[in-house]
C-alpha positions in Angstrom: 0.0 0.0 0.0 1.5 3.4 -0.8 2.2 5.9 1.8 -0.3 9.1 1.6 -0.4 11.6 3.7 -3.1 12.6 6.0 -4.1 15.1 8.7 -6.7 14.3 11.4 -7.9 16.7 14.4 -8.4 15.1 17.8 -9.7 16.0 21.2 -7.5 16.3 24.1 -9.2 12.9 25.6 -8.3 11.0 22.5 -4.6 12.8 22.7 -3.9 12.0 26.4 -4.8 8.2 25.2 -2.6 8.6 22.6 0.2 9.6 24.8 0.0 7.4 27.3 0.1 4.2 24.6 3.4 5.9 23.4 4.6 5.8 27.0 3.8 1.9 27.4 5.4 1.0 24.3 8.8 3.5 25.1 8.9 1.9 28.8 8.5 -1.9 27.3 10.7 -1.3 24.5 13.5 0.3 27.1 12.9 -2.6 29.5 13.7 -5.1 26.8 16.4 -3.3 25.5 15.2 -2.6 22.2 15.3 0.7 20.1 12.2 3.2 21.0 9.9 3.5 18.8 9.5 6.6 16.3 6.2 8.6 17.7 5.6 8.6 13.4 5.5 4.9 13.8 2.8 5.2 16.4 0.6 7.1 14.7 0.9 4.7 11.4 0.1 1.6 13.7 -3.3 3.4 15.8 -4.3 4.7 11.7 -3.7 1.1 10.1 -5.6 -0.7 13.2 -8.1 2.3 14.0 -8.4 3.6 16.9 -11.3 2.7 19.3 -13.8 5.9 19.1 -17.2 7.4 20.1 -19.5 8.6 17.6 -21.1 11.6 18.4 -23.3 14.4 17.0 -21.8 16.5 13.8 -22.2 20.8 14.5 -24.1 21.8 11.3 
């Protein structure tokens, strides 16, 4: 699959979740003594798996 670039707005709950799955997988990967993982790289993985959401109401 080719690469594209995208841009995506989220709220500060999503964000905080975000974070905090990029500190799990930086503390696990420095436990094991691996190479931490790219924040890029992140992004890509939540994007190609989804991400679990809410729906909610659209403003018109």
């Amino acid at each position: 699959m080719p690469k594209s670039r995208i841009s995506i707005t989220i709220d500060g709950k999503v964000a905080k979740a975000i974070e905090n799955y990029y500190r799990e997988k930086v503390k696990t990967a420095a436990e094991k003594g691996e190479a931490i993982p790219k924040l890029s790289n992140i992004y890509e993985e939540i994007i190609e798996r989804g991400w679990e959401t809410k729906s909610g109401t659209r403003k018109k």
